[in-house]
N, C-alpha and C positions, 0 to 999 in steps of 0.2 A: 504494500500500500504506500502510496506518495505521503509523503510526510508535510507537516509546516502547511497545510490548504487555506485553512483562514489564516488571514491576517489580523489578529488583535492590534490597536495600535494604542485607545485608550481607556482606564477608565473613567466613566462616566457618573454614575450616582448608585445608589444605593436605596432600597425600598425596606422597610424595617415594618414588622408588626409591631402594635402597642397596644396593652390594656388604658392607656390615659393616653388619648391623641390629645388633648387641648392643652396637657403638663410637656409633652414633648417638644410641642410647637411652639410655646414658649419659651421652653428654655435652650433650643436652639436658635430662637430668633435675636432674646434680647441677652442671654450669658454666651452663645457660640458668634453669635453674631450674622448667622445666614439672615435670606430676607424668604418670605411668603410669595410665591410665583402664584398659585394656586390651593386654593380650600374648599372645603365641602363639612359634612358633618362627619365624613367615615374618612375620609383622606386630606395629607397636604404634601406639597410639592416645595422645596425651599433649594434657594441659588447662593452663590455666595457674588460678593463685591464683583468679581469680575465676571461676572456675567455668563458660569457655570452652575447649571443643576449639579445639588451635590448630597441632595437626602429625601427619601421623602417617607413619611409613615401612615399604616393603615389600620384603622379602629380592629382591635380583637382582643383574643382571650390573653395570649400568650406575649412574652417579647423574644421574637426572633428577626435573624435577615432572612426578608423572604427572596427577594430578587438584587443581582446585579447588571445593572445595563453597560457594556462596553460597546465602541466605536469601533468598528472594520475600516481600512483600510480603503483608499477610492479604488472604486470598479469590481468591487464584492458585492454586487445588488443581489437581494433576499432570492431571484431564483439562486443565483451563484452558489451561494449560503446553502441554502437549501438540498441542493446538489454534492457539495461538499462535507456535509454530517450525513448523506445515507449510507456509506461505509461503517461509519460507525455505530449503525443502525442504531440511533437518536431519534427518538418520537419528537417532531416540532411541529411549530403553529407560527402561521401570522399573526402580528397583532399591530394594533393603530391606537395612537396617541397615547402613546403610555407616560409622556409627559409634555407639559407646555412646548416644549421645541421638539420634539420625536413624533412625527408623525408616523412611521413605522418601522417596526423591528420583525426578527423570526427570533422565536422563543423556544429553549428547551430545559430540560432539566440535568444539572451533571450532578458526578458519581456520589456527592455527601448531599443532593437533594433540594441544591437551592437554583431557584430558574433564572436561569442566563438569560437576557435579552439581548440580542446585537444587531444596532442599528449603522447605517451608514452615515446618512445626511442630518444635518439639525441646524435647525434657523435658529438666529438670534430673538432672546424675549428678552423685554427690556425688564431687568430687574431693579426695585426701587432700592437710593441712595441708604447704605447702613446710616443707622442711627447710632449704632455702639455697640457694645459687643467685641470679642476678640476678634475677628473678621479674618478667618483663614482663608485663602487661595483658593484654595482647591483638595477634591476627594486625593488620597495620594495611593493609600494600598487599604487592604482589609483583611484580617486572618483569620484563616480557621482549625482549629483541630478536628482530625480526618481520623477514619481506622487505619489507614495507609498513603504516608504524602506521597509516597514514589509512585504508588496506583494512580492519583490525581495527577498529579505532575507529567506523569508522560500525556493523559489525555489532554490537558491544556497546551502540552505540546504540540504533541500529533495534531490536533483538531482543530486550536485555535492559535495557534505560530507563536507562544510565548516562547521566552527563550528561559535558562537557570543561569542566574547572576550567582547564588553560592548554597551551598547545603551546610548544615553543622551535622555533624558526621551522615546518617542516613535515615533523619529522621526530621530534619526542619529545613523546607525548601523555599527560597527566594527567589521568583520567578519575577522576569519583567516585561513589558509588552512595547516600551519605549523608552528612552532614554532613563529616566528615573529608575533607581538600581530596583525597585520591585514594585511591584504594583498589588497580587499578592503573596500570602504565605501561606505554605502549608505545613501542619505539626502533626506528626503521625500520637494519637493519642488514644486514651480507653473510650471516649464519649466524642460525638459530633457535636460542634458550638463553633459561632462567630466568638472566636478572643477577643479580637480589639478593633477597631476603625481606625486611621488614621489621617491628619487634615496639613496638610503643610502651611506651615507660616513663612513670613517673608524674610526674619533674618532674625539672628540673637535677642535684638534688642521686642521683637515682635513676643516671643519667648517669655521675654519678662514681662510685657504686658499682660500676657495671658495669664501669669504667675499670679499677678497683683488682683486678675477681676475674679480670679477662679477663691482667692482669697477674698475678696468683697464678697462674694457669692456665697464664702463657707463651703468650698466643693475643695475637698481633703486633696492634695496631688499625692497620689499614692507609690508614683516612680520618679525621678529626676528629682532635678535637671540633669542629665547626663549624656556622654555620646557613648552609642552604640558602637559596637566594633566593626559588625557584618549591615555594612550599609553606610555606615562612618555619621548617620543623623544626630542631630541634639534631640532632646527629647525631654518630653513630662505628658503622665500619664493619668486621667482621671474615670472618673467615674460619676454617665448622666443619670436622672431620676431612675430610668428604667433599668439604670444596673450595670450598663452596656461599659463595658473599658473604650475611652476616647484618647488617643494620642494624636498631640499637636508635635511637630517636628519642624526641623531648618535643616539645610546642608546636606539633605541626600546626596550620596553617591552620583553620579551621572556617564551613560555610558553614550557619548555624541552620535560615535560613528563605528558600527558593527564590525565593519569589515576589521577596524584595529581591535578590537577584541578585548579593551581594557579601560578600565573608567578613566574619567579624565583625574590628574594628577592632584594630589593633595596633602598637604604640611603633617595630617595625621594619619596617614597610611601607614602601615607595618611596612608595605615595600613596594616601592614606582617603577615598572605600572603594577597598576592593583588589576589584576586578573580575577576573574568568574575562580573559584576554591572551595572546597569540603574543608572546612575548617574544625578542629575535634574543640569539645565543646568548653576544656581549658583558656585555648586561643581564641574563643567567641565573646569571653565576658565583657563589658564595654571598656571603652578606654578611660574613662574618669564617671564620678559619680558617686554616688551610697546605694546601698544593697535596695530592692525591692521591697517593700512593707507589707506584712501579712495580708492585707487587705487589698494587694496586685496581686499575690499568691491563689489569691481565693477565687479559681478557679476550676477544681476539678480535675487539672492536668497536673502531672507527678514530670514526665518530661518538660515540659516550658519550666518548674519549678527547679527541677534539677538543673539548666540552664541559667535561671537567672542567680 
């Protein structure tokens, strides 16, 4: 079978269940800072400052991620698409307007159970002016623990053209779709669960702002400030009403241009060029920082914990 057929290139947003849509959409409008694209009573659709959808949640029982929407590649239109998951004999579906600028996607389900939608085209909606708020960028990555990352991993491979920026030994995969060293991750673990979200901020000093409102707010940072080894990001890690692990970051890794095969160069690298690595999970722990606090820990996974 050919390999690499789709092309992923970004991600795009995230659709989240919630038992309190009305607690969610507040506290990501006026503590995270996105804006309201779109509302209803069962659903809302939120963008951030520059004019990317980048969350959106839907009235229910439970809090889970139910959907992620990435971007294809130009000249992947939905027959193409379509064409390309029957090998992998993928049950899909069209679907229309899944958000304010998506007018259409093909939809399936992969292997831990959460529905991909992959769109090509998306117009610009005019998102209104933040009022305040930490005002992240943009969605950057999102994790999950899996029964098996390596199972996952070759299919977003194979299926959707991600590429593997680094593994910590053979159980924690760093996959990326574009430039940015990951987009997601996968943690081979005992239970399936989204770990954390992740939103990129603009630079250090953005960092500290968030420090400061996440502290106005009373929302405990349970990780950081610290950089990460495998990725080389700053970091702080909290936790929204619904429970959900949120990490804001700066200074992702970035990899320009494929063909060189190596991130671009940087002051805290272990060694220039920094190349795609299996790293064992001594040489992963971050490069500055304090330990993780019970309360990052509390998660269910015994590997991410032995990790951190």
């Amino acid at each position: 079978m050919e390999q690499t057929v789709i092309r992923v290139t970004r991600i795009s947003h995230t659709v989240f269940e919630t038992p309190d849509l009305a607690r969610q959409v507040e506290y990501y409008s006026h503590v995270i800072g996105f804006r309201v694209l779109s509302q209803t009573s069962t659903q809302a659709i939120l963008g951030s400052r520059v004019r990317q959808e980048v969350i959106g949640f839907e009235a229910g029982t439970s809090n889970r991620c139910r959907r992620i929407a990435f971007q294809v590649a130009p000249g992947f239109d939905h027959e193409r698409i379509a064409a390309e998951l029957r090998p992998f004999e993928i049950k899909h579906e069209g679907r229309s307007d899944i958000s304010p600028s998506i007018a259409r996607a093909t939809a399936f389900v992969d292997l831990k159970g959460t529905e991909i939608e992959l769109f090509e085209d998306q117009k610009e909606v005019p998102i209104p002016r933040s009022a305040g708020g930490i005002g992240p960028l943009k969605l950057g990555h999102i994790a999950f623990s899996v029964p098996s990352a390596t199972a996952i991993t070759k299919f977003y491979v194979d299926a959707l053209g991600f590429r593997v920026s680094d593994w910590i030994e053979d159980m924690f995969a760093f996959l990326r779709c574009g430039p940015d060293h990951h987009s997601v991750n996968f943690l081979t673990g005992s239970a399936t669960f989204m770990h954390h979200i992740a939103y990129e901020l603009k630079d250090w000093s953005h960092v500290l702002t968030a420090c400061d409102i996440l502290g106005r707010e009373k929302r405990p940072i349970i990780w950081g400030p610290g950089r990460h080894r495998v990725g080389h990001n700053i970091f702080i890690y909290h936790r929204d009403p619904d429970d959900n692990i949120i990490e804001f970051y700066t200074e992702l890794d970035q990899m320009k241009e494929e063909e060189l095969g190596y991130f671009e160069p940087r002051p805290w690298h272990k060694s220039n060029p920094q190349r795609p690595a299996v790293w064992t999970r001594p040489d992963s722990a971050p490069v500055w920082g304090l330990a993780p606090s019970p309360d990052f820990r509390r998660n269910g996974n015994e590997h991410l914990n032995a990790l951190t």
